[in-house]
C-alpha positions as CSV (number, residue, x, y, z in Angstrom):
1,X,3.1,-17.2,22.1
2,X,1.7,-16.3,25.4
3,X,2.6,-13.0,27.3
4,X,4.7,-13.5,30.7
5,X,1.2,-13.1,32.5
6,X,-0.3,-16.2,30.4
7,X,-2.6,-14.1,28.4
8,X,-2.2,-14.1,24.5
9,X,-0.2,-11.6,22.7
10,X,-1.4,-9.9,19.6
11,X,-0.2,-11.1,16.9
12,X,1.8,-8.3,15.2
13,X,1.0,-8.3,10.9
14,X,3.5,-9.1,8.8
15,X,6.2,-6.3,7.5
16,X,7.0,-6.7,3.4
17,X,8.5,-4.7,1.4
18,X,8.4,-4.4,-2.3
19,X,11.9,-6.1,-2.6
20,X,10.9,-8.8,-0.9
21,X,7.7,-9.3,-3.1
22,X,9.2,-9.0,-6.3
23,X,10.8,-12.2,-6.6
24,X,7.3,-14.0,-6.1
25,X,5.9,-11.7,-9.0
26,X,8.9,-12.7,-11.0
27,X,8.2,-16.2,-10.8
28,X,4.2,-16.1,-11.5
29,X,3.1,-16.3,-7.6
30,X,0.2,-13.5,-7.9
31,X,-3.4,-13.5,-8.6
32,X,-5.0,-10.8,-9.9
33,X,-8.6,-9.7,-8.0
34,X,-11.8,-9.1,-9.6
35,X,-11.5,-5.2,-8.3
36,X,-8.1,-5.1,-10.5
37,X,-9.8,-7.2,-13.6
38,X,-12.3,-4.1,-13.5
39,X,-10.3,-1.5,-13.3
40,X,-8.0,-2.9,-16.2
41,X,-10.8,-3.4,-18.4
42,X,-12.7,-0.2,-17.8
43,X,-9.2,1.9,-17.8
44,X,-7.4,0.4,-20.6
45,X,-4.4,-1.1,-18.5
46,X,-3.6,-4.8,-19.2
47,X,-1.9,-7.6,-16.3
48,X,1.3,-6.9,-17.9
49,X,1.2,-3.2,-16.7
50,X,0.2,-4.6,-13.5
51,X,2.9,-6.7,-13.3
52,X,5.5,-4.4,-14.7
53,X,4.7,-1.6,-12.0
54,X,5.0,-4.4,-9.6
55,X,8.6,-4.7,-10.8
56,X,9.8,-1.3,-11.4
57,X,7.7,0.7,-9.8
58,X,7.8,2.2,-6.2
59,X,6.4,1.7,-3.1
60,X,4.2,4.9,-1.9
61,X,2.6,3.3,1.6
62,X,2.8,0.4,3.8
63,X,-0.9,-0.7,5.0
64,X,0.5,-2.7,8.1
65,X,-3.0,-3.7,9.5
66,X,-4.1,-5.1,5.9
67,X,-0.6,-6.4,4.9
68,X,-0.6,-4.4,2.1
69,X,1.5,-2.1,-0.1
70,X,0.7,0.8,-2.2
71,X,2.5,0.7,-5.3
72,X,3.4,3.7,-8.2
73,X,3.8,2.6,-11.6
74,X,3.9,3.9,-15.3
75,X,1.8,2.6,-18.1
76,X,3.5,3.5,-21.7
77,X,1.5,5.2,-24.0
78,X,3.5,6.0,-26.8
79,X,7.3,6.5,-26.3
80,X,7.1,9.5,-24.9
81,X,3.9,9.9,-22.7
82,X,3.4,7.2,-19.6
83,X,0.2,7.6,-17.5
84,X,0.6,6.5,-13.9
85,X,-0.9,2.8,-12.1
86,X,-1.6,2.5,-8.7
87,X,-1.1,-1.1,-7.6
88,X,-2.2,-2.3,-3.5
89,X,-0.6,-5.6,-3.5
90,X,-1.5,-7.9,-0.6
91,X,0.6,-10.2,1.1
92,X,-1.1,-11.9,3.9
93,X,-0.4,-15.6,2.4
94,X,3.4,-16.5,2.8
95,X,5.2,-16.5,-1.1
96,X,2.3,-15.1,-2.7
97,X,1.1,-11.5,-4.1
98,X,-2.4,-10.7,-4.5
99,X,-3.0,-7.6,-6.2
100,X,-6.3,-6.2,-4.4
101,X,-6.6,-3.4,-7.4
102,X,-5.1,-1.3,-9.6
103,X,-6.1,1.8,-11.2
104,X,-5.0,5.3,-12.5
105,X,-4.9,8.0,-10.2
106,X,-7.5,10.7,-10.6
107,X,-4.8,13.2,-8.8
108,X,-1.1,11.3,-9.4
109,X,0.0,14.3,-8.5
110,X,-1.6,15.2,-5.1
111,X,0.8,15.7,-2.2
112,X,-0.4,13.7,1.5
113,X,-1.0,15.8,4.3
114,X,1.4,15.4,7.2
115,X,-1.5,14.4,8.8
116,X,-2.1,11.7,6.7
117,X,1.6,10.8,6.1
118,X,2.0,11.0,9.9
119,X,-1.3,8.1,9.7
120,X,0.6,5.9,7.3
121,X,3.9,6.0,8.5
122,X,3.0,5.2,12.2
123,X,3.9,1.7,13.5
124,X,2.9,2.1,17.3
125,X,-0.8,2.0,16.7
126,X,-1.1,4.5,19.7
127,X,-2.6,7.8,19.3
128,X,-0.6,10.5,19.7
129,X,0.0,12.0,23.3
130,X,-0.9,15.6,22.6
131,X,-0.2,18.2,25.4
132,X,-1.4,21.8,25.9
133,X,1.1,24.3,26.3
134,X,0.6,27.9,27.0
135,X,-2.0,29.9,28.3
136,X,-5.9,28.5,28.3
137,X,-8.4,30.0,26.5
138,X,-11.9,30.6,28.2
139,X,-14.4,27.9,26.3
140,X,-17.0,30.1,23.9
């Protein structure tokens, strides 16, 4: 749609959540990508894992620019050990999932910067207006 001006708008991505790309998994309306076939068979996950962090797992980031989620998981080991699965799903084609990769975590439990929180969690694609306040220092 054209701006009031008559020049074109940019078109803004797509906003999914994980709720609103579970029912596709649900009904078979994924493809697995080669990146996630490697991963699986060089880290001794399976599709079903895949799949199964897809529908009980959580969603960790929001990629807007890709249209793409980053998804925690647990793959079961025995009954009482689970090893975590990161899934990035993609959902740039309307009622599809494709699932970019998956892999285990070197560092599952590795806390974001704020910086890098700050990076994921920003919708305004603008940098940050930072401002100076105090006393200047002499350059060295």
């Amino acid at each position: 749609m054209p701006a009031p001006d008559g020049s074109e708008r940019p078109r803004r991505p797509a906003r999914r959540t994980l709720e609103e790309l579970r029912p596709h998994v649900r009904d078979g309306r994924y493809r697995l990508g080669p990146h996630a076939v490697r991963h699986a068979a060089s880290e001794g996950f399976e599709e079903r894992d895949v799949v199964m962090a897809l529908l009980h797992g959580r969603e960790l980031a929001r990629y807007l620019d890709d249209q793409r989620l980053l998804v925690l998981g647990w793959v079961p080991v025995s009954p009482s050990v689970r090893v975590p699965l990161h899934v990035v799903a993609g959902y740039e084609r309307p009622r599809w999932v494709d699932v970019v990769t998956a892999f285990v975590p070197r560092d599952p439990h590795r806390v974001l910067s704020r910086r890098r929180l700050a990076e994921l969690l920003r919708h305004d694609r603008d940098a940050p207006l930072v401002q100076r306040i105090g006393p200047k220092r002499p350059l060295d």
